[in-house]
gemmi code that builds the backbone of each chain (N, CA, C; Angstrom):
import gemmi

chains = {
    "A": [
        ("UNK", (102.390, 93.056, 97.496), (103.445, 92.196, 98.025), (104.077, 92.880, 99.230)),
        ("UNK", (103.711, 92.300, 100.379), (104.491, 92.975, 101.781), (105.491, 92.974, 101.975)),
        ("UNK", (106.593, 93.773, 102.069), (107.843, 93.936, 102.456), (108.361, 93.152, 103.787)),
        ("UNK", (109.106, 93.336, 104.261), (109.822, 92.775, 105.595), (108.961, 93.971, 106.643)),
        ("UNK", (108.507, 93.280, 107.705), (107.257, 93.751, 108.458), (108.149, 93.040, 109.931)),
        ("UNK", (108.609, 94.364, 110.749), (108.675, 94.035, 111.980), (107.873, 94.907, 113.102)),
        ("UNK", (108.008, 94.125, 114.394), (106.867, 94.069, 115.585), (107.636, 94.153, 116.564)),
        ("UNK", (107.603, 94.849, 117.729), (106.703, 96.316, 117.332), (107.587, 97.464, 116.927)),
        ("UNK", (107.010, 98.699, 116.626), (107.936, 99.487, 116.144), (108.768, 100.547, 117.097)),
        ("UNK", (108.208, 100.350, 118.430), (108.570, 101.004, 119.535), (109.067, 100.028, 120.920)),
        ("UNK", (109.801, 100.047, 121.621), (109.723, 99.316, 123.062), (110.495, 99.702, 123.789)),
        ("UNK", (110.171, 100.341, 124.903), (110.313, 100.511, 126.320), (111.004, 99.568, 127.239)),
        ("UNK", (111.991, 99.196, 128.132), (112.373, 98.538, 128.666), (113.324, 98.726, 129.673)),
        ("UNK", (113.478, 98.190, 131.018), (114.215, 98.423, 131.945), (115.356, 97.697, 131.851)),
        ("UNK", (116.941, 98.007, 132.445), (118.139, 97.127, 133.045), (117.683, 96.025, 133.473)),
        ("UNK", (118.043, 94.754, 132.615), (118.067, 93.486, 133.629), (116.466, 92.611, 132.815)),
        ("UNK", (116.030, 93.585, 132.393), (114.592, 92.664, 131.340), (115.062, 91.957, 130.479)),
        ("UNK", (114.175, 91.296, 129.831), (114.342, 90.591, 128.654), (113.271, 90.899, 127.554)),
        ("UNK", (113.667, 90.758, 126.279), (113.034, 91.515, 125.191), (113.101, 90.424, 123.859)),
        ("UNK", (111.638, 90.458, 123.247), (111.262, 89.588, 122.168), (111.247, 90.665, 120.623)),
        ("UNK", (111.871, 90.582, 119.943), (111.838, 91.269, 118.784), (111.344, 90.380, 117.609)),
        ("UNK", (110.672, 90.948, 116.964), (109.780, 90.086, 115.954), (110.083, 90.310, 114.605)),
        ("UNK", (110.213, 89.452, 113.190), (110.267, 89.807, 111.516), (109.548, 88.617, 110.795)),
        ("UNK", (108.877, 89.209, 110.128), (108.463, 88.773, 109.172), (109.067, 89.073, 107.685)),
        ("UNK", (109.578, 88.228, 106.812), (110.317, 88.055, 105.441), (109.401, 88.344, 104.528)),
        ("UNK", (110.502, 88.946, 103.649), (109.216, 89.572, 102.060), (108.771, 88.303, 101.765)),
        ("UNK", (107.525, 88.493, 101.210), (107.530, 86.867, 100.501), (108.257, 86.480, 99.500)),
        ("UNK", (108.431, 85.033, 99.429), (109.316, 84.456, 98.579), (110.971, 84.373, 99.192)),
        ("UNK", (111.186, 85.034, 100.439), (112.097, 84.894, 100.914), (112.205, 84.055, 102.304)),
        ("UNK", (113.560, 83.349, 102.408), (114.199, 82.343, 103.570), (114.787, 82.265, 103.977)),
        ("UNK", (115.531, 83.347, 103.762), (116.794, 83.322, 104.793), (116.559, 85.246, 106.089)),
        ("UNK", (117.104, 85.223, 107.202), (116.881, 86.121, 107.668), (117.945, 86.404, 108.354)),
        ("UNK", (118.201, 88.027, 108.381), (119.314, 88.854, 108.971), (118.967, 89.459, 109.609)),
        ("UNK", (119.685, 89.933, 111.155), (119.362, 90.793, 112.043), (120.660, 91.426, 112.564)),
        ("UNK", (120.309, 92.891, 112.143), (121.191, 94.444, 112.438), (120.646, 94.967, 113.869)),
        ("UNK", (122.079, 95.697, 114.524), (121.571, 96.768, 115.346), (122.333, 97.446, 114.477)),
        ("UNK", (121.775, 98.573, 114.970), (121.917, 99.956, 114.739), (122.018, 101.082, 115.597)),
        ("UNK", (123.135, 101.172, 116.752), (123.412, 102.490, 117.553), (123.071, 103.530, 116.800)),
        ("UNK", (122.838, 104.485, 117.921), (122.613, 106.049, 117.170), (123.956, 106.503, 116.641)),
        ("UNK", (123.573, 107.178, 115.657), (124.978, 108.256, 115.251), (125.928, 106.841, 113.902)),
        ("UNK", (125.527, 105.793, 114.216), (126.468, 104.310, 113.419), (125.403, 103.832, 112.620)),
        ("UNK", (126.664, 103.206, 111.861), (126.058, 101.770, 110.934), (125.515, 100.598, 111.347)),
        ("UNK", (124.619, 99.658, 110.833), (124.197, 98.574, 111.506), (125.519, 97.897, 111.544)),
        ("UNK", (124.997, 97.069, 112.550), (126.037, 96.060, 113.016), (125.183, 94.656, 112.765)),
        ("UNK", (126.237, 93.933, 112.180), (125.305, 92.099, 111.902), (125.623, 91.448, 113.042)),
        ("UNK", (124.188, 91.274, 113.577), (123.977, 90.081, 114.562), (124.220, 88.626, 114.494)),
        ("UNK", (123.312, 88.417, 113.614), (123.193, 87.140, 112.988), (122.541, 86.620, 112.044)),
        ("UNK", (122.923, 85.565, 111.025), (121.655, 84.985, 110.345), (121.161, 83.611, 110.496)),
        ("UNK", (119.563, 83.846, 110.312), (118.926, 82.351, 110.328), (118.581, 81.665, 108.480)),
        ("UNK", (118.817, 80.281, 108.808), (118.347, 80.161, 107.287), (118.083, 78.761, 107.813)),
        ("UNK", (116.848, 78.075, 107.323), (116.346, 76.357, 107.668), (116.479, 76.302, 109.301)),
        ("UNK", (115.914, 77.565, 109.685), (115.563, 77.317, 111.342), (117.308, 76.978, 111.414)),
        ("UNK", (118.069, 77.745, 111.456), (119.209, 77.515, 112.208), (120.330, 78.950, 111.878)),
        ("UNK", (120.668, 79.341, 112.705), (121.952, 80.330, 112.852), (122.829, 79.927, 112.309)),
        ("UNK", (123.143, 80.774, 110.821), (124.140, 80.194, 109.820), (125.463, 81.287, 110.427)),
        ("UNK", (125.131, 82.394, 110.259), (126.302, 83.339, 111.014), (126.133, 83.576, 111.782)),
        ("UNK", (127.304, 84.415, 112.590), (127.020, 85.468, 113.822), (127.896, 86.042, 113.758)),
        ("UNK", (127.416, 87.370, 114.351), (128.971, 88.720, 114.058), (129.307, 88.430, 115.888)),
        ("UNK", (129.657, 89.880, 116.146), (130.847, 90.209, 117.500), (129.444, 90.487, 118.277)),
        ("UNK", (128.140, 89.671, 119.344), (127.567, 89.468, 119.817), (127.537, 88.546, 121.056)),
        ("UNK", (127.297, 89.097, 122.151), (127.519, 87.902, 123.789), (125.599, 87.070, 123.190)),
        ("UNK", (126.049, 86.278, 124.152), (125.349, 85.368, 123.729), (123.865, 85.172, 124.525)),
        ("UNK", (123.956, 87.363, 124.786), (122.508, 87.267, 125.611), (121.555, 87.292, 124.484)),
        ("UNK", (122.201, 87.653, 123.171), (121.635, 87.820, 121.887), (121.016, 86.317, 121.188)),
        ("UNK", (120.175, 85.990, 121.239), (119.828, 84.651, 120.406), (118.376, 85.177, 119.711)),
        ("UNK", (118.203, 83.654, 118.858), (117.179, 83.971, 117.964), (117.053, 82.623, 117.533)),
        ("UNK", (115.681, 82.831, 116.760), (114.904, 81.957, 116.315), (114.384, 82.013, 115.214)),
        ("UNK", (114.154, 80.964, 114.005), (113.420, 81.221, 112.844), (112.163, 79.982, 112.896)),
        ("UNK", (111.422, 80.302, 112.072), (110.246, 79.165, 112.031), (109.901, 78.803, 111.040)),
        ("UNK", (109.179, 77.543, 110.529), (109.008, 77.217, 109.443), (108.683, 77.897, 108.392)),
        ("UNK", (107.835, 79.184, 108.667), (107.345, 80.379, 107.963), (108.142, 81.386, 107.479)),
        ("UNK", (109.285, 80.604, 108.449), (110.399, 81.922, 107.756), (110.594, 83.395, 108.646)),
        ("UNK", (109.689, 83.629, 109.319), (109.687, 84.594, 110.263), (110.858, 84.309, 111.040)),
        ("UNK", (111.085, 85.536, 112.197), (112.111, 84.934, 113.235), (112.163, 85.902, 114.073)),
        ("UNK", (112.292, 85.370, 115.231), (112.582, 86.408, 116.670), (113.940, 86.501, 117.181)),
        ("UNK", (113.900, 87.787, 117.642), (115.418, 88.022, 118.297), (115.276, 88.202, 119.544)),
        ("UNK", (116.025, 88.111, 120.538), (115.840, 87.965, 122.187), (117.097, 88.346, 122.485)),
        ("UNK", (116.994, 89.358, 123.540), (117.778, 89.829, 123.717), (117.584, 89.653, 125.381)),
        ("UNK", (118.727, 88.976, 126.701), (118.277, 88.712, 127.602), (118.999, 89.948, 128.590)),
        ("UNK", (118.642, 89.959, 130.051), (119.273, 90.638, 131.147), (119.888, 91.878, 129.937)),
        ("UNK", (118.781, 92.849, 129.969), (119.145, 94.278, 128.931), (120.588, 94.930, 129.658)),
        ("UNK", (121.061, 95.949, 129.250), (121.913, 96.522, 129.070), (121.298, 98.059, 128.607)),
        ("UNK", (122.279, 99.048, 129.339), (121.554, 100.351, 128.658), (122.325, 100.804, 127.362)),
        ("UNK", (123.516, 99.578, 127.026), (123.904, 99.801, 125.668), (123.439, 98.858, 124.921)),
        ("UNK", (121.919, 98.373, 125.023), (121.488, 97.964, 123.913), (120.302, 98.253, 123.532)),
        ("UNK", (120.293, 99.896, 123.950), (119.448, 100.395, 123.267), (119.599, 101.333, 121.863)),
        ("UNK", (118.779, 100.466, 120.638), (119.651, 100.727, 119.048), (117.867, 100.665, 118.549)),
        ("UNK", (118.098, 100.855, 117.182), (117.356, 100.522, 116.251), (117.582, 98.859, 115.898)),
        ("UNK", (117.109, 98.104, 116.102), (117.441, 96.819, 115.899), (116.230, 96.430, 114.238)),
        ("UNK", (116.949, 95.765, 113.109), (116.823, 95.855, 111.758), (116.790, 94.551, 111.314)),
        ("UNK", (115.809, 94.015, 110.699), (115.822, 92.730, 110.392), (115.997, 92.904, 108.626)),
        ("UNK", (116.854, 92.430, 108.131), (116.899, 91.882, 106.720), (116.626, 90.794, 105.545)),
        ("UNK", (115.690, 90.347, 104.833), (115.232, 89.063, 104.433), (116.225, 88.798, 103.266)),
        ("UNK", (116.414, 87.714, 102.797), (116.528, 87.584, 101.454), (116.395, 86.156, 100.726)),
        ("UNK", (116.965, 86.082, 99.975), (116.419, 84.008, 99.274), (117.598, 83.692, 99.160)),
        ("UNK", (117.912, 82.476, 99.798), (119.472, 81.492, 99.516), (119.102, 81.390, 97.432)),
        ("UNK", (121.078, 81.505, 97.333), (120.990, 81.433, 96.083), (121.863, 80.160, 95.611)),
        ("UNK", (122.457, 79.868, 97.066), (123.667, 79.209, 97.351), (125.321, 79.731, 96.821)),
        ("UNK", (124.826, 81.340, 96.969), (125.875, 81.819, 96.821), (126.059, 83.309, 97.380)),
        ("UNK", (126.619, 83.273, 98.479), (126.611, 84.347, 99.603), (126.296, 85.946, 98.792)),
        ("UNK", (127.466, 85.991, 97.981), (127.290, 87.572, 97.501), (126.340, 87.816, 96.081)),
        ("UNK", (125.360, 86.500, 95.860), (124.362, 87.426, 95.648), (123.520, 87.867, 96.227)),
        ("UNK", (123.371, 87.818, 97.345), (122.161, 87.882, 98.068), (121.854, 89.319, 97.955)),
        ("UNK", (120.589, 89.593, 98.216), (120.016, 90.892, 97.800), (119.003, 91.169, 99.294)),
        ("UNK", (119.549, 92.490, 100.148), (118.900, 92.319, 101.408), (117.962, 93.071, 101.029)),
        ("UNK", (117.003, 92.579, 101.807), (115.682, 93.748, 101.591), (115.368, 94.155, 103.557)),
        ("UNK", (115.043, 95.564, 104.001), (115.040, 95.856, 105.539), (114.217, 96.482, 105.478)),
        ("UNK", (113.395, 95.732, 106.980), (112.329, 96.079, 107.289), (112.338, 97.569, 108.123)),
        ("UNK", (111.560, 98.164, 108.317), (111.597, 99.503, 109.328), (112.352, 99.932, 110.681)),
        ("UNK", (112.327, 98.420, 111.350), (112.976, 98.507, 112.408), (112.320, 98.173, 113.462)),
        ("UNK", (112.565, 97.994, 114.874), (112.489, 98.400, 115.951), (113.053, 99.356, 116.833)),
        ("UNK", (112.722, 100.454, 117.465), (113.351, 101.402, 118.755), (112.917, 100.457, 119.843)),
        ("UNK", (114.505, 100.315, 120.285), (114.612, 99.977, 121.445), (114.982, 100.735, 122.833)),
        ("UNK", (114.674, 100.979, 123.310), (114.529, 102.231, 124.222), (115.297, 101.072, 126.308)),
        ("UNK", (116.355, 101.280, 126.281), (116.519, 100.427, 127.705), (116.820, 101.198, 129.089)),
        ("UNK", (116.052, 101.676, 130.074), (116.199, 102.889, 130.862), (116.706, 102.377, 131.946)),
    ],
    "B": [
        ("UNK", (140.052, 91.946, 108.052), (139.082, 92.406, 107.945), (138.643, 92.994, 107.059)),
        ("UNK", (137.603, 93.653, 107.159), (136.583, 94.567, 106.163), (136.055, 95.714, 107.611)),
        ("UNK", (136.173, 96.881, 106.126), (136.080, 97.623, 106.631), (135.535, 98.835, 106.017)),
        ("UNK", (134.529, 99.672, 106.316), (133.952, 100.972, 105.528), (134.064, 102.243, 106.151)),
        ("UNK", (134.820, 102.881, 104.849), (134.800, 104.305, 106.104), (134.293, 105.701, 105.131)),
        ("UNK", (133.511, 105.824, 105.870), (132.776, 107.060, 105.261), (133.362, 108.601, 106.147)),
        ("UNK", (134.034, 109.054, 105.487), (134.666, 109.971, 106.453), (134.177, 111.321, 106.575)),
        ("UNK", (133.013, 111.663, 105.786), (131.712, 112.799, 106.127), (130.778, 112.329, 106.683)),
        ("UNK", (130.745, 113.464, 107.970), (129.834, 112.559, 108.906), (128.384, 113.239, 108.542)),
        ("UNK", (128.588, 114.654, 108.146), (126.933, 115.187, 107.896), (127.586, 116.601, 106.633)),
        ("UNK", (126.440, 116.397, 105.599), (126.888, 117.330, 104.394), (125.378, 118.216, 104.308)),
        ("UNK", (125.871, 119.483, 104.209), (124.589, 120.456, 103.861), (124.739, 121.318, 102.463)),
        ("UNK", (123.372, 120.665, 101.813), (123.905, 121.616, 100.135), (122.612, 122.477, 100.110)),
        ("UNK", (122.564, 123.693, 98.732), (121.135, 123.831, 98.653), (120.788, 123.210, 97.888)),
        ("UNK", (119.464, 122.985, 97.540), (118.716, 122.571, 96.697), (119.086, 122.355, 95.323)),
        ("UNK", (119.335, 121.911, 93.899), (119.942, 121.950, 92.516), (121.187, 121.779, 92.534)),
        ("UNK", (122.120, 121.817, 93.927), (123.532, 121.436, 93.707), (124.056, 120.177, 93.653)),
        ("UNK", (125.320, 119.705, 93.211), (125.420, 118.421, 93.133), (125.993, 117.894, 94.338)),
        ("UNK", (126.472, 116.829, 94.729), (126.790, 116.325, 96.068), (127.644, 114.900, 96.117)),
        ("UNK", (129.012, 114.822, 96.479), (129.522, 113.567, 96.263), (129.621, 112.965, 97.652)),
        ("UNK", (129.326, 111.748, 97.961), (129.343, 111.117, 99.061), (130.311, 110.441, 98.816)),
        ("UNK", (131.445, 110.036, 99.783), (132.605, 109.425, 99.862), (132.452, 107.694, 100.008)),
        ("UNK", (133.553, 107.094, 99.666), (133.092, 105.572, 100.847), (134.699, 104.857, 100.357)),
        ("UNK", (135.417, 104.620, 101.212), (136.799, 104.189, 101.028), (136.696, 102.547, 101.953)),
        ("UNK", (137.014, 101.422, 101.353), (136.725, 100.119, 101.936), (137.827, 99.336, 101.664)),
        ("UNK", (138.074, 98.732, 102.595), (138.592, 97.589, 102.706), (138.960, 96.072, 103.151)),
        ("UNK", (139.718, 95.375, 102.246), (138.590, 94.100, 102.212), (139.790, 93.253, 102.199)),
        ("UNK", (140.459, 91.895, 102.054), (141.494, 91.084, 101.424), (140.952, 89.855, 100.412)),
        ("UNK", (139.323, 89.963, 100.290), (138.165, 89.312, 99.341), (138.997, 89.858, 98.075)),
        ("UNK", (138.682, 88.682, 97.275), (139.052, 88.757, 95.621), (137.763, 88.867, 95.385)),
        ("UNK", (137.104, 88.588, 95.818), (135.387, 88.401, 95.376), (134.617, 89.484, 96.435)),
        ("UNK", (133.682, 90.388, 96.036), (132.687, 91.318, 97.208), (132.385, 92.077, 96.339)),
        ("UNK", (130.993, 92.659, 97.082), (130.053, 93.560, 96.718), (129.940, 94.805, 97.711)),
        ("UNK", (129.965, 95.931, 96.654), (129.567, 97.235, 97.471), (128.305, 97.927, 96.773)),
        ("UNK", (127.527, 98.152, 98.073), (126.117, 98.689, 97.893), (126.519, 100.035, 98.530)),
        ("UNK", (125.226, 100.683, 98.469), (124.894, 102.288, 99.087), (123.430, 101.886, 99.170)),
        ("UNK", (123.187, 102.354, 100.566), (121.677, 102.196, 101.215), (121.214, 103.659, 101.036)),
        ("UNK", (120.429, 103.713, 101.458), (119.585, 104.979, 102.173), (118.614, 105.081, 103.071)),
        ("UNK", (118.824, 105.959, 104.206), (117.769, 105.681, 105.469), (117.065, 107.220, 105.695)),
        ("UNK", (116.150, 106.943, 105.362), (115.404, 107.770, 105.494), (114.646, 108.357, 106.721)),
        ("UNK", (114.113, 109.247, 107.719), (114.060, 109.440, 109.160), (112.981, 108.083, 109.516)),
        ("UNK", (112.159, 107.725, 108.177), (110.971, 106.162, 108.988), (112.134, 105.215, 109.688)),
        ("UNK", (113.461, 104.711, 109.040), (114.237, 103.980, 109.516), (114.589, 102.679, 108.257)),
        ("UNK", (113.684, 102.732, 107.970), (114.022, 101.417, 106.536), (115.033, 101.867, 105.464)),
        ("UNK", (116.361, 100.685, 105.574), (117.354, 100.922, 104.647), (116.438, 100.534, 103.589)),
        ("UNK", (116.800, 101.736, 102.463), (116.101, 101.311, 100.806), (117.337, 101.195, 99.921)),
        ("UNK", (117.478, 99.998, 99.270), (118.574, 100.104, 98.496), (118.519, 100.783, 97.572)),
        ("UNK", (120.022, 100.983, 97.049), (120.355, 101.839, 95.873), (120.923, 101.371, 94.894)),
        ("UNK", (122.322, 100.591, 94.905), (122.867, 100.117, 94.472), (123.351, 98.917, 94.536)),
        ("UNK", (124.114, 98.048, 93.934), (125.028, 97.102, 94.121), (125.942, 96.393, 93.382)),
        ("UNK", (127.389, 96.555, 93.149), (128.134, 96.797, 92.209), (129.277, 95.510, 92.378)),
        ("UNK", (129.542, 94.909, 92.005), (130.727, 93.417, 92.487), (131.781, 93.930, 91.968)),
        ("UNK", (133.117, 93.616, 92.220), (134.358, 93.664, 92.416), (135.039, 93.524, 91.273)),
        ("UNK", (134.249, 92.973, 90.314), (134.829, 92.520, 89.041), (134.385, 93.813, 87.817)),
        ("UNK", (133.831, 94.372, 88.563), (132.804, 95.066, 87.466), (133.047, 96.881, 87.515)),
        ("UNK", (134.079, 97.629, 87.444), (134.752, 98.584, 87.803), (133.639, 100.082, 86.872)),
        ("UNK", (132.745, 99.633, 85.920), (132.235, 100.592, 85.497), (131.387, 101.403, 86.197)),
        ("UNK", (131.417, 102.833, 85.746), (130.570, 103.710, 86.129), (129.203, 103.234, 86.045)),
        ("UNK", (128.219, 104.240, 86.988), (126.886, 103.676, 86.753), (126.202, 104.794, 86.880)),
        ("UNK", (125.242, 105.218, 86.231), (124.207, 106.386, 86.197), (122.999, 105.687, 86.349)),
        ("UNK", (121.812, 106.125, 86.935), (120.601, 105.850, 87.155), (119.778, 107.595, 87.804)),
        ("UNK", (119.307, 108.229, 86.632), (118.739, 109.313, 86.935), (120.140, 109.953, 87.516)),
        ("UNK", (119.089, 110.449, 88.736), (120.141, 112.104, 89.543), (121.589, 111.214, 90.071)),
        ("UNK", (121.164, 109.850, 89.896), (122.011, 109.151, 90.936), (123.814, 108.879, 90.092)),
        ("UNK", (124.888, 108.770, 90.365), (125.821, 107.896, 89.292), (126.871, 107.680, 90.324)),
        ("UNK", (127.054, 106.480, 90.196), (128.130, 105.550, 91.542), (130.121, 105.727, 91.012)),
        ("UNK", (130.991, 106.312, 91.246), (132.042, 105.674, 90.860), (133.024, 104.887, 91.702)),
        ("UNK", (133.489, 103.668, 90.900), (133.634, 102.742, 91.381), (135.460, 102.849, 91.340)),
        ("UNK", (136.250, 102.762, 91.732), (137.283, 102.907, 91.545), (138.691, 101.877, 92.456)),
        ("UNK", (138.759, 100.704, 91.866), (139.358, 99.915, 92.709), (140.579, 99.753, 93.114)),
        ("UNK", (141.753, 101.180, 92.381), (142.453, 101.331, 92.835), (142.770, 102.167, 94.003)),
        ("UNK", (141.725, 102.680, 94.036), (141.872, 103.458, 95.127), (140.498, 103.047, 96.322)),
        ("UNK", (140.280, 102.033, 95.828), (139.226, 100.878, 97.098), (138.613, 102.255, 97.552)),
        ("UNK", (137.801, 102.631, 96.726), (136.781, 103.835, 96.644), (135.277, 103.491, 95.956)),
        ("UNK", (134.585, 103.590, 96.287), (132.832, 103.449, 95.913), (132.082, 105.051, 96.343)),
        ("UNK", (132.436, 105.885, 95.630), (131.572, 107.403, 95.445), (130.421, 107.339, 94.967)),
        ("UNK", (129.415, 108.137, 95.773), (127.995, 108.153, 94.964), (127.590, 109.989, 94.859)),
        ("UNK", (127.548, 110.180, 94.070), (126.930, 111.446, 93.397), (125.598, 111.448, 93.188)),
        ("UNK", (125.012, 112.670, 93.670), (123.288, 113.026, 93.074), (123.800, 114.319, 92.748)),
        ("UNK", (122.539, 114.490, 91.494), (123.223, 115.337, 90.552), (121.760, 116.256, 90.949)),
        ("UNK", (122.020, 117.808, 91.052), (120.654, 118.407, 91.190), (119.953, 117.827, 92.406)),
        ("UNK", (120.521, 118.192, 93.356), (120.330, 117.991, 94.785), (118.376, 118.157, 95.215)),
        ("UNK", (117.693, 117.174, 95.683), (116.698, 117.918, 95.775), (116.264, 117.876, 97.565)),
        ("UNK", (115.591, 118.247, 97.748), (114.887, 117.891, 99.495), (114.288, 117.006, 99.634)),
        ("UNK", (113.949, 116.265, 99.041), (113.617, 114.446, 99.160), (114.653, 113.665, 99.305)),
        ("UNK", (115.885, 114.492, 99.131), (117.059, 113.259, 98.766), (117.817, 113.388, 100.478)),
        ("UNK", (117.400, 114.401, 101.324), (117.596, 114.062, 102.775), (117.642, 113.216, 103.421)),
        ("UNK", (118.809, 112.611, 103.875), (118.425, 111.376, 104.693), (119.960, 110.959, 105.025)),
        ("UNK", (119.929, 109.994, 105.709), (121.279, 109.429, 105.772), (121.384, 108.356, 105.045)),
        ("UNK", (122.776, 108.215, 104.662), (123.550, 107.160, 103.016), (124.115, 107.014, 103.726)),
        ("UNK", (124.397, 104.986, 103.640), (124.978, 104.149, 104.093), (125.603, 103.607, 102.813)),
        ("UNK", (127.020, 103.211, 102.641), (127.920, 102.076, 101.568), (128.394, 101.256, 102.982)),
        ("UNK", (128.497, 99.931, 102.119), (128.504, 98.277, 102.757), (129.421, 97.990, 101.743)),
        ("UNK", (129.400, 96.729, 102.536), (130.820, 95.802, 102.084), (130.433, 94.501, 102.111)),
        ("UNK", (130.211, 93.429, 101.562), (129.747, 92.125, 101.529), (130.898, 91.295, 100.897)),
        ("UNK", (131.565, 90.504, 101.672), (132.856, 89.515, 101.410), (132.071, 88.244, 101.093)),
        ("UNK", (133.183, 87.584, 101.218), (132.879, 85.922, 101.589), (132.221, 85.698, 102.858)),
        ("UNK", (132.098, 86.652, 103.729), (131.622, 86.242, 104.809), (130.029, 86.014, 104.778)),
        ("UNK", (129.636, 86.654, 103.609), (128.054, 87.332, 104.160), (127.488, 87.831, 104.080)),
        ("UNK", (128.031, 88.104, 105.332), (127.273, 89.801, 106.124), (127.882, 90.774, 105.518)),
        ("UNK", (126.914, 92.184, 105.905), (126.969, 92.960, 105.540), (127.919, 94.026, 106.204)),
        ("UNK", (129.109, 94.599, 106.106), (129.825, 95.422, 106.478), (129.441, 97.083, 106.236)),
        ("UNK", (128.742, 97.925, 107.126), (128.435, 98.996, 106.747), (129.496, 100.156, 107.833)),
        ("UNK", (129.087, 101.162, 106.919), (130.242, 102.495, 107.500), (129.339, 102.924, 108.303)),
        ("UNK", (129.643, 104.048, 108.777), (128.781, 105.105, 109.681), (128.159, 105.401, 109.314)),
        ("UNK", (127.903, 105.647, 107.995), (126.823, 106.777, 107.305), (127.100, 108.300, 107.382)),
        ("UNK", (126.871, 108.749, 105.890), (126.682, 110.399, 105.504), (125.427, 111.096, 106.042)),
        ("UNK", (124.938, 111.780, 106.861), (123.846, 112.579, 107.021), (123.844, 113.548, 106.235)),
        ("UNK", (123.033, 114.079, 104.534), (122.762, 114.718, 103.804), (121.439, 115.100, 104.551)),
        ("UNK", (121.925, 116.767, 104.265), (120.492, 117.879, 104.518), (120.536, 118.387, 103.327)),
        ("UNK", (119.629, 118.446, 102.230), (119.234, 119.499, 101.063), (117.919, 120.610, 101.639)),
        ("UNK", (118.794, 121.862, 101.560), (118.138, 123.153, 102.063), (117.132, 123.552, 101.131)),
        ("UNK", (116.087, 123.908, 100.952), (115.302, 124.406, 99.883), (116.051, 125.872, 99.539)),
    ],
}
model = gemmi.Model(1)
for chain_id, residues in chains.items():
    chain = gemmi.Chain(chain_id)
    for i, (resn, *xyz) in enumerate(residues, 1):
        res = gemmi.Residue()
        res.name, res.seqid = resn, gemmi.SeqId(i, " ")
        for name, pos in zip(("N", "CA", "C"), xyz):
            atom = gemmi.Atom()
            atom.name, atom.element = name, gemmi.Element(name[0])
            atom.pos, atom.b_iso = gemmi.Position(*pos), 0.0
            res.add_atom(atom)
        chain.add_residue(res)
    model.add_chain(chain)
structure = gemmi.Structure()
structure.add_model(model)
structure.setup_entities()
């Protein structure tokens, strides 16, 4: 049973690019969360997708968006980079229970985001 | 708000000693959950725990035992017999009504052989 599987695990990127971050959900799971993670800090919540739609969002400009797909997967995009947004960026899966605090996150490895 | 504060930023023990990790939170939720992650240098938070608001008992699991203490909006995690696998950085969270997940800075534990 595959865990939460994100793509790629490394990326390189200049001021002013734009960047596709990729997750795939444990199976059996539908709803999806996405963390950064500065060095030296705690993740920070981006946002979540659940039925292809952005149910939350934390303290994020709105170069930050994302996407989920019928599969449940989902991409994060991050536009015109910043050299402070280079983090560990963390995707989290879990299953609607229809009740927020049970949810049980499960996190994938990550991405390094690297913005020079 | 919510809020986690882990106020050891990096702890060094040797090997067989015991080790308490701090985590002081706060919340104005009648209802929430506090976990303790662990990140290991690959990067994947592995959970550890997860304890709700209503539920104030101690918890042991092996080397591991959580105390929960809600008067003093405290969530401590202890490993007992410190080993060098248990290196890594420990994260405690905060999960309200909102959600999301509220995490502290994180403890950086080194166990020395």
């Amino acid at each position: 049973d595959a865990g939460v599987t994100q793509s790629p695990t490394h990326l390189i990127k200049t001021r002013g690019q734009q960047v596709t971050l990729r997750c795939s959900p444990k199976s059996g799971h539908d709803t999806v969360s996405w963390y950064q993670q500065a060095l030296g800090q705690g993740p920070q919540f981006i946002f979540q997708y659940y039925e292809e739609e952005e149910r939350q969002r934390g303290n994020f400009p709105d170069r930050f968006s994302g996407h989920q797909f019928p599969n449940y997967s989902s991409e994060l995009n991050v536009n015109a980079l910043l050299l402070g947004d280079s983090a560990l960026y963390l995707c989290a899966s879990s299953l609607e229970t229809g009740h927020a605090t049970n949810e049980k996150l499960f996190f994938g490895s990550g991405t390094q985001l690297s913005v020079l | 708000a919510q809020k986690v504060t882990q106020a050891q930023t990096e702890i060094s023990v040797v090997e067989k000693e015991d080790v308490t990790l701090d985590c002081v939170y706060e919340t104005r939720d009648t209802t929430y959950y506090l976990f303790w992650y662990k990140q290991p240098p690959s990067g994947e938070l592995v959970f550890l725990i997860r304890r709700n608001s209503f539920d104030e008992q101690n918890e042991i699991s092996g080397r591991y035992s959580w105390n929960f203490q809600k008067s003093t909006s405290s969530f401590n995690f202890t490993i007992t017999a410190s080993q060098v696998v248990d290196s890594a950085v420990y994260f405690c969270a905060l999960q309200g009504g909102s959600e999301k997940l509220v995490f502290g800075k994180g403890t950086k534990l080194t166990v020395n052989p």
